[in-house]
N, C-alpha and C positions, 0 to 999 in steps of 0.2 A: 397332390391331386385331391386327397378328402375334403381340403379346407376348401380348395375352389368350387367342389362341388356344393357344399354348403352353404356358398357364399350364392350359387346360382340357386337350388332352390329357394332361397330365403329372396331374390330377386322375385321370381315367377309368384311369391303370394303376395308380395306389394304391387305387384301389377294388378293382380286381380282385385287387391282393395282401391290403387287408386285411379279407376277409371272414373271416381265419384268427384276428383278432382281434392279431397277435404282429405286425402293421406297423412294421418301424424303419427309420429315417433313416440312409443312412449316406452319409458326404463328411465335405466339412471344412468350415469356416467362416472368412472371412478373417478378419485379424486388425483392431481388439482383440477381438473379438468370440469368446466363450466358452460353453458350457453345460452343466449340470449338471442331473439331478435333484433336485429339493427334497425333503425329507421320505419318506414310507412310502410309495412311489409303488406298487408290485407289482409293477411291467414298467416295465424300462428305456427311457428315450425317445432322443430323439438329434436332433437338428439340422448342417441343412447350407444351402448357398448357392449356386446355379449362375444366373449371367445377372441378375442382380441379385435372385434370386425365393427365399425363403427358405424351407425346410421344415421344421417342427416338430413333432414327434410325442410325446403325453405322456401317463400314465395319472397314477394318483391317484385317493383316492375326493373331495376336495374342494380347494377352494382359499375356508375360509370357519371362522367358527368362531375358536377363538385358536390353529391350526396349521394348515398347509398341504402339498398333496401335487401336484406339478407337475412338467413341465420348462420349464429355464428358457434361454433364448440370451440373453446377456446382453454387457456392457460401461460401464465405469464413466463416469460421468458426475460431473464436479468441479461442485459451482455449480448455479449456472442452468439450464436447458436444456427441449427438447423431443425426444418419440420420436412420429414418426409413422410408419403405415404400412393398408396396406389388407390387410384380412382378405379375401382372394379365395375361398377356400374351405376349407371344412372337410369332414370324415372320421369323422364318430362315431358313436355307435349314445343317446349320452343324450341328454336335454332339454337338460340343466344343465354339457353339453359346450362348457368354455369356451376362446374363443383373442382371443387381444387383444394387450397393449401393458401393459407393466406398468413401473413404478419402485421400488425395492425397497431398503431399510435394508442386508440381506445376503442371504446362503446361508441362514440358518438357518429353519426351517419355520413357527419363530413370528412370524419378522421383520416388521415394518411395512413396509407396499405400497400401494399405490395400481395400481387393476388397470381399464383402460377396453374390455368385453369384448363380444364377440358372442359369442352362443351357440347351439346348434341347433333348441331350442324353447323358450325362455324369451326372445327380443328380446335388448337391449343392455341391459348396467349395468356402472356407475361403480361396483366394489365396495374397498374398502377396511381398512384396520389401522392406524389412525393411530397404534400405540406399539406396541411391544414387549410380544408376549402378550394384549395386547386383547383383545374381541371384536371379529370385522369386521361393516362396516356398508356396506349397500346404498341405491345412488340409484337408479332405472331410469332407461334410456335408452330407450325406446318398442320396440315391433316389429319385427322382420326379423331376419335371418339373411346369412351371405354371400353374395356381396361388399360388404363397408363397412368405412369410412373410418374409423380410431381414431387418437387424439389425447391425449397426456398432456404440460401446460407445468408443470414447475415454475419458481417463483420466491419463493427464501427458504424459509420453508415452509411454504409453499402448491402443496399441486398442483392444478392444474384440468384437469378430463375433457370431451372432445369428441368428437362422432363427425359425419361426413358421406358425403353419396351419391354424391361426386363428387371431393372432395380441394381442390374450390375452397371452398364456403360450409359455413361449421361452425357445430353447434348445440350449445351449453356444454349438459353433463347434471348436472354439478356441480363442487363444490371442497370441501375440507377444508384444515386443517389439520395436521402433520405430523412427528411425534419420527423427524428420519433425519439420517444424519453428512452434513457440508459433500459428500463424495466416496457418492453412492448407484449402484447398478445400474440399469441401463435397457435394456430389449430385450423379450424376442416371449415369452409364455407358451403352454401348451399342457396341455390337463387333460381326460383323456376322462371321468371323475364316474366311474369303473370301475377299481377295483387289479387288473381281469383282462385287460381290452384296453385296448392305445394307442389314439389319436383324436390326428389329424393335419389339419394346416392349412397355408397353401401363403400366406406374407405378400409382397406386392409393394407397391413405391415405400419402400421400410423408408428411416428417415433418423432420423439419433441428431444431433440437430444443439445444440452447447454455445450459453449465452447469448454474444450477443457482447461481447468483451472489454468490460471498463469503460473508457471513454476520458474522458481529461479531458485539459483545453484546455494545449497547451502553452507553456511559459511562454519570456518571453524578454526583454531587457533593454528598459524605456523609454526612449520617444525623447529622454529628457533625460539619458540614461545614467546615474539614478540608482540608481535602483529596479528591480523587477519589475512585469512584469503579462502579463495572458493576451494568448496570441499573436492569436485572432480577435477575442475581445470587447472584446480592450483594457483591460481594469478591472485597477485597482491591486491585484497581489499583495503583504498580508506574510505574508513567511515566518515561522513559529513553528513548528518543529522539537522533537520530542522523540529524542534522543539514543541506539538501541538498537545497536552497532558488531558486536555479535555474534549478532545476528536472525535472519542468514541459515542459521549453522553451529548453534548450540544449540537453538532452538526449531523442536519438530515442529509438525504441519499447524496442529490443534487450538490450541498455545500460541498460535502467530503469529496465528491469527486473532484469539484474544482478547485479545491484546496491543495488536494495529492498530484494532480494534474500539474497545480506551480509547481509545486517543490521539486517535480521532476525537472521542471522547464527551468527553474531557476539552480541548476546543477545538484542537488541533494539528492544521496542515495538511500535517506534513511530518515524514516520521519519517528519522534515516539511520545508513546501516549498509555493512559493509563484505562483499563478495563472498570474498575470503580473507582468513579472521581466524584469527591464530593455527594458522600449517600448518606445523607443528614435524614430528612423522612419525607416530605410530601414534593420537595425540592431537587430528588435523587433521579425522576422519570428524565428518560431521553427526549430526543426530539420529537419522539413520536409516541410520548407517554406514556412509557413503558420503564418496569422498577425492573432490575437485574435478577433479584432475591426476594424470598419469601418476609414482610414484614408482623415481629412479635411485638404486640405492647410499641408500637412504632419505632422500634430496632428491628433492621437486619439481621437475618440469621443466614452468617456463609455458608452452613450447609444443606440450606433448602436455595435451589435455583428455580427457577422462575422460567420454562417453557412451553410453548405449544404448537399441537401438532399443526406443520404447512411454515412456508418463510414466504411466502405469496406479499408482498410490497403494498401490494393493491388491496390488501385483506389485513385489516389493524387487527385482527381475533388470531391472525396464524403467525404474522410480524413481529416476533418479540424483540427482544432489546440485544440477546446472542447472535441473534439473524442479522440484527443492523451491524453488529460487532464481526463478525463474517462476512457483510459484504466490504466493509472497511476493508477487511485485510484483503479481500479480492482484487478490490480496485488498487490498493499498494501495489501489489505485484503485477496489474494490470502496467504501471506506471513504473515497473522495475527499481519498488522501493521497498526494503528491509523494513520493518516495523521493532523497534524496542521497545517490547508488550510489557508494561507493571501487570500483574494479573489485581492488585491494592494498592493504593497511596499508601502509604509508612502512618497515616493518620488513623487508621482505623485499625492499628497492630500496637501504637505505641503512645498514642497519647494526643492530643489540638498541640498547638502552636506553642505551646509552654512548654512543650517535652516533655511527657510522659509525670507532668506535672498535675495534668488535668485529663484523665480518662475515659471520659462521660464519650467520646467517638470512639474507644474500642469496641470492634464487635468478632475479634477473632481470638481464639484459641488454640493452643496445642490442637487439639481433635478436631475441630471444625474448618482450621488452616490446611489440617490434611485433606479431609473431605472435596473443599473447593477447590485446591489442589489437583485434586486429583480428576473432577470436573475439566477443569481450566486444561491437562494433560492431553485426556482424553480428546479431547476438541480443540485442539491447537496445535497438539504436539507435532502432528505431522507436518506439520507446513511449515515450507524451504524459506520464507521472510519471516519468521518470527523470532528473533532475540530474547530472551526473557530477563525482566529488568527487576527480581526481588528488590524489597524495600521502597523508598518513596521516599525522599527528604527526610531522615530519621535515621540516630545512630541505634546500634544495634542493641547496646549497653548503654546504661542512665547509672548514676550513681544510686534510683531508686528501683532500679528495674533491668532486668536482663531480659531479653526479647528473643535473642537467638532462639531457644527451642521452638517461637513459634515460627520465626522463619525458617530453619530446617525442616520445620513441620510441614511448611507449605512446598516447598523445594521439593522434598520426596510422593507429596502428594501428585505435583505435575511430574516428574520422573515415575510413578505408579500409573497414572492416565496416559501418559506417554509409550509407555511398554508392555502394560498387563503383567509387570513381574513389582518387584516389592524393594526398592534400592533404597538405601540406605544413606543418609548424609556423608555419614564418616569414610564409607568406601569406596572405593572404584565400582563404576559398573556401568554398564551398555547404557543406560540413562545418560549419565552424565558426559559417554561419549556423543550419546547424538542431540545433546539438548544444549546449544552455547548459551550462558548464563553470566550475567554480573549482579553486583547491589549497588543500589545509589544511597551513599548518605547524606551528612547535609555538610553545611559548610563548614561547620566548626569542628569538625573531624578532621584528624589531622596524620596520616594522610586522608584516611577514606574505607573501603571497606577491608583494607588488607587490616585493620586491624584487630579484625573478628574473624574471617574467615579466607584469609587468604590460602590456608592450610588444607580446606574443605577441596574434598577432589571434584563439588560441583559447580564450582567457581571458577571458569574459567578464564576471565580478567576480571581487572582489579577497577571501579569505579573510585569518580573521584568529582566532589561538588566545591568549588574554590571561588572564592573573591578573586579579582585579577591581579593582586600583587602577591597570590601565595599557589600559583600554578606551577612555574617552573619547579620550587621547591616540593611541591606534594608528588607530583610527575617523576621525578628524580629520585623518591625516595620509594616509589614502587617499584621503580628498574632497576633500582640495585637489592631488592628482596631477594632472598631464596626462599624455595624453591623458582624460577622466573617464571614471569605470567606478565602479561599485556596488562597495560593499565589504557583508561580514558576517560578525560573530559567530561562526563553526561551534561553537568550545567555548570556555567559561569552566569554571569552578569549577565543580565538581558539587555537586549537593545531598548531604547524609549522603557526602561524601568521607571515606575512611577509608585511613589508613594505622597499620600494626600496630595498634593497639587507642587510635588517638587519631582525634579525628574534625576533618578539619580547616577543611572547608568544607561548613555544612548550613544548613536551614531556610528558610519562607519568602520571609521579609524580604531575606537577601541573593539569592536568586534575583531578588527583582524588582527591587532598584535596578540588578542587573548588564544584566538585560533594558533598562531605560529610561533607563539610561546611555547603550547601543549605541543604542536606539532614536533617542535627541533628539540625540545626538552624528555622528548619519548612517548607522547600519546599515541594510538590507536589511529586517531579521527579527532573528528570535534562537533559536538553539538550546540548549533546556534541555539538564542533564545528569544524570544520577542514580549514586553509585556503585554503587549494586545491578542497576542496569536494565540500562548500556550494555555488563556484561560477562554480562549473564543470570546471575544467582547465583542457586544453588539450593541452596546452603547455609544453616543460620541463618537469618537473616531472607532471604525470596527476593526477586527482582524482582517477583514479585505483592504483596506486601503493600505496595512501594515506588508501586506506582502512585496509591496515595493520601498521598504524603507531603505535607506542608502546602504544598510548595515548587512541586508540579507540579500541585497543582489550583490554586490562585492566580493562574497566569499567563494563564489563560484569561480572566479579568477586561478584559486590553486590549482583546476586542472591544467590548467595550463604550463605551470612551474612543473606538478608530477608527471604528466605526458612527456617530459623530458627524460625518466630515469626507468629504466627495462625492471621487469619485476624482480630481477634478483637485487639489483641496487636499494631498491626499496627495502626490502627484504631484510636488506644486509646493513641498513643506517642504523649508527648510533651516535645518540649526542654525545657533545666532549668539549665541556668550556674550555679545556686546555688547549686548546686550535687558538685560544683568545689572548694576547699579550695586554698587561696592564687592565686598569678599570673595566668591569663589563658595568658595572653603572646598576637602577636597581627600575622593577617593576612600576614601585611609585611613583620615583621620577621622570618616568616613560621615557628612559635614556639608556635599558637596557639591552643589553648584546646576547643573543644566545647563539650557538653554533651546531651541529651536528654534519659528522663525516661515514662518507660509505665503510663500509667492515674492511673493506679492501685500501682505503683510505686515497681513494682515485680519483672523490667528490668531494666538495665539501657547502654548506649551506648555511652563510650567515646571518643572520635577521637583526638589521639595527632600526629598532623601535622609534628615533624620531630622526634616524640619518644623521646620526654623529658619525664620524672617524671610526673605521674599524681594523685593528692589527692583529694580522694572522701571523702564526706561527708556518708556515710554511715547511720549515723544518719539520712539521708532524704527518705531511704528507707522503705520498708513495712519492718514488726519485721520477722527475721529470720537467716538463715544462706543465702549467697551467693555466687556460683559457678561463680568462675573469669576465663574465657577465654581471649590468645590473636588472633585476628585473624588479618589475613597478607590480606590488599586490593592489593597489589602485586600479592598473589595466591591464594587467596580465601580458605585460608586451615589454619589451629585452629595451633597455637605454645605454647609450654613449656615458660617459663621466659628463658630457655636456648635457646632456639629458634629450639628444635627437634619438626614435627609434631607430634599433640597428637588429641585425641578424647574425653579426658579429660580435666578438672578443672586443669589449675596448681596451685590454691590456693584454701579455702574458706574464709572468711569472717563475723563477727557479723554484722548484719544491724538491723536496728531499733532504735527506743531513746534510748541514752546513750551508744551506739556503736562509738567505737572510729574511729578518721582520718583514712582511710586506706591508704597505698601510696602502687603506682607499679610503676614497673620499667619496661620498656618493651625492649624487646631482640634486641641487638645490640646496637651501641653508636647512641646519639643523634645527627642527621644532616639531610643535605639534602636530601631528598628519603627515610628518615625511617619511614613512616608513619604506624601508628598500631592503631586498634583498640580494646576498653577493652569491652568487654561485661559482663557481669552480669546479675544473674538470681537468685532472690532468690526462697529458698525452703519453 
C-alpha cells in the first residue's frame, strides 16, 4: 500500500505540470538500462528511475503502420527472455495514448517490435512488426486502462503477449512470429498519438529478466572408469566432437551461432576450441577487437585480464573478449553441445613449432598459470558443458625442458576459482571431483598424456593426438594402464589437410576408419578435424563451405550403429583382437581388422577397414546362437551379404565352446572405401 500510494502522489504533480503539454522526465536511469527517442517524435521524451518506479514520457504521432514515433527505455536482451512490468499510470490527452512493454529488432523507426500496450481509450493490444519495414499488425487485449499488468516472453522467435490485473494470473492476448537479431531491446515504451504533447506513464514492478542459462547434465567418468556418462542420469556418453580451436577469437556473435547450430544438426555433441589462440600482439584481438589480457612491452601478461564493466553486444566499451567467450559457451548448451575448453594453446606454456626449441611465445609461468587459472576457474567453473582441455599440441617434457609445474600450476589455479578452497595437483579433492579434465599432446607422444600425468588425481582421462596408422596402438596402450582411466582421440588427421598446395590428409572414407579404429580399440569418442574449420579460414574456400565436406557429415551415421546397444552394453564394451582368427592386417595398408565385444560377451563389433574377409572366433562368445548384421558406416543402414537393405540377420551362427571359425564376407569387392561393419548379437 506505501508504494502505491507514492506512486499516486507522484502521478497527481505530473498532472499539474503537464497541462502545458511540454511534460519531461528528467533523472537518470540505472544502468544497462538506456533511452532514446525513435523516429519523428516532435517533443523530446525522457525517462528516469527512482525507488524502483520508472517514468516515461513520449510523444509521436504513432507507433503503427511501417514506422514508428516513440520513446523508448530500453536494454539488450541476448536469447531468451521476459520484460514484465505494471503500467500504474498514465498522462495523456489521446485515446490511442500508448505505454506498455515492448521488444524491439533496434533504434531505427522501421524496426520489428513486438509491443503489449495499454492505452487511454482504446483497452489493451498486442501490436506488432514482425520484419523490418512491414505493416504492423494488431491483436486486442480487452478493455481498461491503468493500472495493468504487461507481459512480453520471447523464445526463439516467438514472442508471446500477456496482460494481468494482479501480476499473479496471466491472460495470453497473442504470439507471433519474429525477423529480430539473437541480441534484441527490451524495455518500457511511451507514445502520446500527438508530435505536440508528451504523454507520460509511471511503470512499477519493471523486470528484464534473461532465459535461464541452458544447462546440461554434467558429465563425469563411469564407475568402470572407462567411458563417459551423465552425472544424474547416469546414461552412457560418446563423445563426437567437431574440432573448431579458433571459435572463440575469429568468429563474431552471428558466425558462432551458426557454426554451433551445424554441429548440432550435423549429429556432434561436442565442439572444442581454445580460449587463447594465437595471442602473438596486434594479431590476438577478436572479432570484435578486443585483446583477452593486459599487454607488456607487446607480451601478454596471463595475470592481468582484460574486463569491463556491462557485456551489452550493442556497446563495444562494455563487450569484451570474456563476454564473447560466454556467450559462445551459451549458445553450446543452447544447441546441447559440450565444449572441450583449452583455457591456452600448449604454444604459449612450451615453446613455437620447434618444441620448446624456440621460446620467444611463452608467456606463462608457474605464478602467473595459477593466477589465470584461477580466473579461468572462477568464471567457467561452474558450467555443466565445459571440459577442460590442459595443454594444446605440446608434450609436457622436452629433453630441454619440463613444463609440468607450469601445468599443475594452471590446473590448481582453475580447481582454486572453481571452489574457493586451495587443491592441490598431487591429491584428491572436491575440485578434481567436480571438474572433468584431460591434456592434449602432440603426435609424437607416444601414447599421450598418460605419460606425465596419468597418476595425477586431476586427470581424469587420458588424451591422445595420433597419425592414423598409430591409433589403435596408443588407444590400447591406455586401456590396459593402471590405475584405469578413459582415454580419447582429441586429434587425428584432418579432413581436406593441406600443406603448401598438397593435400595431405582428406575425405570421407579415412575420417571414418580413423573414428572406428579409436572407437573399437577403446576410445571415449572421437574428435573430427577439418583444415578449414579448426583455424576458421576465410580465405578461398571458407570454413562454411567446409561444413559440408563428405568427411564431416558421414560420421554422424554412428548413431545409428550405437542406438542399437542399451547403456549398460555400452558401458560394459571391451575391445579384444582375440575374437580375430588369422591376419588382422595393418592401419597402413587400410586392410585392417579391429574387433570389440560386450563385457558379457553377447555382442560383438567388427570393423573391416576396406571389406576384406573377417574370421571370428566364435568360440569367445557367450554359448548361443548369433544374429550377423552388415552395417554400411557410409549410411548408416543394415545390408544383406548381397548388399540389398535389410532389417534382418542375413546369417546366424553357433557361438560358444566348441563353435566353429566363422568367416564373412562382406558385400562388394575388397578396397578402398569399402569399409563395413559386422555386428553380432547373441540369443
Amino acid at each position: 500500500m506505501k508504494n502505491r500510494v507514492c506512486v499516486t502522489l507522484f502521478v497527481v504533480c505530473l498532472a499539474a505540470l503537464g497541462s502545458t503539454g511540454r511534460t519531461q522526465v528528467a533523472g537518470t536511469l540505472p544502468a544497462p538500462w538506456k533511452s532514446q527517442d525513435i523516429g519523428a517524435v516532435g517533443q523530446p521524451g525522457g525517462a528516469s528511475e527512482s525507488g524502483g518506479v520508472f517514468t516515461v514520457s513520449g510523444a509521436g504521432n504513432d507507433v503503427w503502420g511501417t514506422s514508428d514515433a516513440f520513446h523508448f527505455a530500453y536494454q539488450p536482451l541476448s536469447g531468451d527472455g521476459t520484460v514484465v512490468a505494471e503500467v500504474a499510470s498514465i498522462l495523456g490527452t489521446q485515446a490511442w495514448t500508448k505505454m506498455g512493454v515492448m521488444i524491439r529488432a533496434s533504434t531505427q523507426a522501421n524496426a520489428a517490435y513486438a509491443f503489449m500496450l495499454v492505452s487511454t481509450g482504446k483497452g489493451l493490444a498486442f501490436q506488432r512488426r514482425t520484419a523490418s519495414g512491414v505493416l504492423a499488425t494488431t491483436t486486442a487485449g480487452g478493455s481498461g486502462t491503468a493500472p495493468r499488468w504487461v507481459k512480453l516472453t520471447r523464445a526463439g522467435s516467438t514472442i508471446t503477449a500477456y496482460t494481468s490485473g494482479d501480476g499473479q494470473v496471466w491472460t495470453k492476448v497473442g504470439s507471433d512470429t519474429f525477423a529480430m537479431p539473437s541480441t534484441a531491446l527490451v524495455g518500457l515504451a511511451a507514445h502520446s498519438h500527438d508530435t505536440t504533447r508528451l504523454a507520460t506513464a509511471t511503470f512499477a514492478h519493471v523486470q528484464v529478466t534473461p532465459a535461464a542459462r541452458p544447462s546440461m547434465e554434467r558429465l563425469q567418468v563411469s564407475a568402470n572408469a572407462r567411458f563417459l556418462r551423465q552425472q544424474t542420469s547416469g546414461k552412457h556418453v560418446f563423445y563426437l566432437a567437431d574440432t573448431g580451436w579458433a571459435l572463440f577469437k575469429k568468429l563474431n556473435r552471428a558466425d558462432a551461432d551458426a557454426y554451433l547450430k551445424d554441429c548440432a544438426a550435423k549429429g556432434f555433441n561436442a565442439v572444442q576450441a581454445v580460449a587463447l589462440w594465437q595471442v602473438g600482439s596486434s594479431s590476438s584481438i577478436n572479432a570484435y577487437g578486443d585483446h583477452p589480457l593486459v599487454r607488456i612491452n607487446n607480451r601478454y601478461d596471463p595475470a592481468q585480464i582484460v574486463t569491463t564493466p556491462g557485456s551489452d553486444p550493442a556497446d563495444p566499451a562494455a563487450y569484451d573478449y570474456w563476454d564473447h567467450v560466454d556467450y559462445v559457451l551459451d549458445r553450446a548448451a543452447h544447441y546441447g553441445l559440450y565444449v572441450m575448453f583449452a583455457p591456452t594453446w600448449g604454444y604459449y606454456v612450451s615453446g613455437t613449432n620447434s618444441y620448446a626449441l624456440d621460446m620467444s611465445s611463452n608467456i606463462f609461468t608457474v605464478a602467473n598459470a595459477r593466477a589465470y587459472g584461477e580466473f579461468m576457474g572462477r568464471r567457467y567453473g561452474a558450467r555443466t558443458n565445459v571440459i577442460w582441455m590442459i595443454g594444446g599440441d605440446r608434450s609436457a617434457v622436452y629433453d630441454n625442458g619440463d613444463f609440468r609445474p607450469v601445468w599443475r600450476s594452471l590446473v590448481e589455479g582453475v580447481g582454486r576459482g572453481a571452489t574457493g578452497q586451495s587443491p592441490t595437483w598431487s591429491q584428491p579433492h572436491l575440485a578434481w571431483d567436480r571438474l572433468l579434465m584431460t591434456y592434449h599432446p602432440r603426435k609424437r607422444d607416444s601414447p599421450g598424456s598418460s605419460l606425465w600425468f596419468h597418476d595425477d588425481p586431476w586427470l581424469d582421462f587420458n588424451g591422445i593426438q595420433s597419425e592414423y596408422n598409430a591409433i589403435v596402438n596408443k588407444t590400447r596402450t591406455d586401456w590396459n594402464r593402471t590405475p584405469t582411466k578413459p582415454t580419447l582421440l582429441i586429434e587425428g588427421r584432418y579432413e581436406g589437410e593441406v600443406s603448401g598446395d598438397k593435400i595431405l590428409f582428406t575425405g570421407a572414407y579415412k575420417q571414418r576408419y580413423q573414428m572406428y579404429h579409436a572407437i573399437l580399440a577403446g576410445s571415449l569418442g572421437y574428435a573430427y578435424g577439418n583444415g578449414r574449420i579448426w583455424n576458421m579460414l576465410t580465405t578461398d574456400e571458407t570454413w562454411k563451405t567446409a561444413l559440408n565436406d563428405p568427411g564431416r557429415v558421414s560420421l554422424g551415421m554412428v548413431w545409428s550403429l550405437l542406438g542399437g546397444f542399451t547403456d549398460a552394453q555400452l558401458f560394459g564394451r571391451v575391445p579384444d583382437q582375440a575374437l580375430l582368427d588369422g591376419s588382422v592386417g595393418t592401419a597402413t595398408a587400410e586392410d585392417l581388422l579391429v574387433a570389440m565385444r560386450g563385457g558379457d560377451r553377447k555382442f560383438a563389433l567388427v570393423y573391416s577397414t576396406n571389406g576384406r574377409n573377417i574370421r571370428v572366433v566364435a568360440s569367445m562368445l557367450a554359448a548361443g546362437t548369433a544374429d550377423a548384421f552388415w552395417w554400411s558406416p557410409r549410411t548408416g543402414k543394415f545390408y544383406t551379404g548381397a548388399g540389398s537393405q535389410t532389417t534382418t540377420p542375413f546369417a546366424r551362427i553357433a557361438t560358444g565352446a566348441g563353435a566353429p571359425i566363422a568367416v564373412f564376407d562382406p558385400p562388394g569387392a575388397a578396397g578402398t572405401g569399402n569399409d563395413w561393419m559386422l555386428k553380432l548379437v547373441v540369443r
